[in-house]
Structure formats: structure tokens, C-alpha cells
C-alpha positions as CSV (number, residue, x, y, z in Angstrom):
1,X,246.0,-59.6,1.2
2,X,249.0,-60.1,3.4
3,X,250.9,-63.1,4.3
4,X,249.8,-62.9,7.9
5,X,246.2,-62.2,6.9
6,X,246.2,-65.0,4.7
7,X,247.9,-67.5,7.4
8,X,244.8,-66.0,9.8
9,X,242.1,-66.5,7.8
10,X,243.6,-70.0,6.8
11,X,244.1,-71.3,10.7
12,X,239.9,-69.7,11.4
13,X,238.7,-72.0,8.4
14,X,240.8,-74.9,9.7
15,X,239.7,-74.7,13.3
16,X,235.9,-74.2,12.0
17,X,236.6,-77.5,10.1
18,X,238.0,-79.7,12.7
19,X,234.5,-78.1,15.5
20,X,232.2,-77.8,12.6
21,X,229.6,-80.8,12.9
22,X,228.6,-83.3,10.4
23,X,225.2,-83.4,9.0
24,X,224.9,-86.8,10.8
25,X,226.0,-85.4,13.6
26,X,223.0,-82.6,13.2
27,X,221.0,-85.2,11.8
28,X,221.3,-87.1,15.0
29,X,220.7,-84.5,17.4
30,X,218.1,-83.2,15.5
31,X,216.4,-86.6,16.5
32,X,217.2,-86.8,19.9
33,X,216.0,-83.1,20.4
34,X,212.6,-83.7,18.4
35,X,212.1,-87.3,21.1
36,X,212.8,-85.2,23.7
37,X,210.6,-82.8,22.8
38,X,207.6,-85.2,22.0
39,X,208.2,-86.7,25.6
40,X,208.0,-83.5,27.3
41,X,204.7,-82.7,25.2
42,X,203.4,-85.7,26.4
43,X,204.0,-85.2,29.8
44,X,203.1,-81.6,29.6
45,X,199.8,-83.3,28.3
46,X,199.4,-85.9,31.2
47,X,199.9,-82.8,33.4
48,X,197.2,-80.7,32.1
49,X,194.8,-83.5,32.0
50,X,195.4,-84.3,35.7
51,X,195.3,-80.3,36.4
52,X,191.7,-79.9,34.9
53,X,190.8,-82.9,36.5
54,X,191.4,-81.8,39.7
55,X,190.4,-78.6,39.6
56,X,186.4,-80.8,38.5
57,X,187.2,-82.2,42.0
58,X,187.8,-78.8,43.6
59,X,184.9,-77.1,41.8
60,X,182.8,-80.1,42.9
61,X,183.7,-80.5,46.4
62,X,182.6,-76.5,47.1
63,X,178.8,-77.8,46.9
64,X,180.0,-80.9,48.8
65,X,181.2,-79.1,51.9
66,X,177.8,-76.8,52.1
67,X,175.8,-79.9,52.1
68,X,177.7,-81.7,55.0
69,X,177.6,-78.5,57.1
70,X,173.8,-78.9,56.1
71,X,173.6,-81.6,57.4
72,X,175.3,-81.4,60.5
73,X,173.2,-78.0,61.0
74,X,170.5,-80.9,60.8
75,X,172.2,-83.4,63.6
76,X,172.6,-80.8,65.5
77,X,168.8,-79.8,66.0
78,X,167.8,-83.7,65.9
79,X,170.7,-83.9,69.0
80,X,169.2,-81.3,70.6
81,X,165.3,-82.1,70.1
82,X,166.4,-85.6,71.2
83,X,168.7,-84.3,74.1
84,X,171.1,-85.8,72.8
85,X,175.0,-84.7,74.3
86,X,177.5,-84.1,71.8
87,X,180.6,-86.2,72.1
88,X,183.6,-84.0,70.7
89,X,185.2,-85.5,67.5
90,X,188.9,-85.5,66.5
């Protein structure tokens, strides 16, 4: 091996020394990444949880809405057996 090969290989190891991290370093990050991670798991959770929720709701309020137009099928021939003029609502 050359001088200049030598010199190269020597100034690559350095500068991989003086970025390289420590294992406290790594050890450190490891833990911040692993809490972040737990949090976003548990949000992820919170977010599914509300999701199915609401989709209950939803699936629910489908039988809901043909049992009010039921029923206002219903006013609406008591209103007219009782000649009864419909006011317009908002």
C-alpha cells in the first residue's frame, strides 16, 4: 500500500471517529425513539377506538332516520285527517 493510500484510509477512519456515535448516544436515541413510538401507538389506539365508535353511531343512526321519516309519514296523515295546515320548518 502507498503512502497516499495509507494517509486516505487514515483521514476516512479519523473522520468516522470524530461523526461516529457513542453507544450512549444510540442508547439514548434508542429511548427517545421507542417513547415516541409508544405515544404514537397510543394515539393511533385512541384513534381507532373513536373511529369504531363512530362508525356504531353511523350504523345506528341509518335505522334512526327511517323511523323519523316514519313518523312524520304518520304527522302528516294525522295533519291531514285533522285538517291541520302545515307550518314550514327551518
Amino acid at each position: 500500500m502507498d503512502k497516499e493510500t495509507a494517509t486516505y484510509i487514515v483521514d476516512v477512519l479519523d473522520f468516522l471517529k470524530d461523526h461516529m456515535v457513542t453507544k450512549e448516544e444510540f442508547g439514548e436515541f434508542r429511548l427517545n425513539t421507542q417513547e415516541n413510538f409508544d405515544s404514537l401507538r397510543s394515539e393511533v389506539r385512541d384513534i381507532r377506538q373513536r373511529l369504531d365508535a363512530l362508525e356504531d353511531i353511523a350504523r345506528n343512526s341509518v335505522g334512526l332516520t327511517k323511523e323519523i321519516d316514519h313518523l312524520m309519514e304518520c304527522v302528516r296523515v294525522i295533519e291531514q285527517h285533522l285538517n291541520i295546515k302545515r307550518t314550514a320548518v327551518a
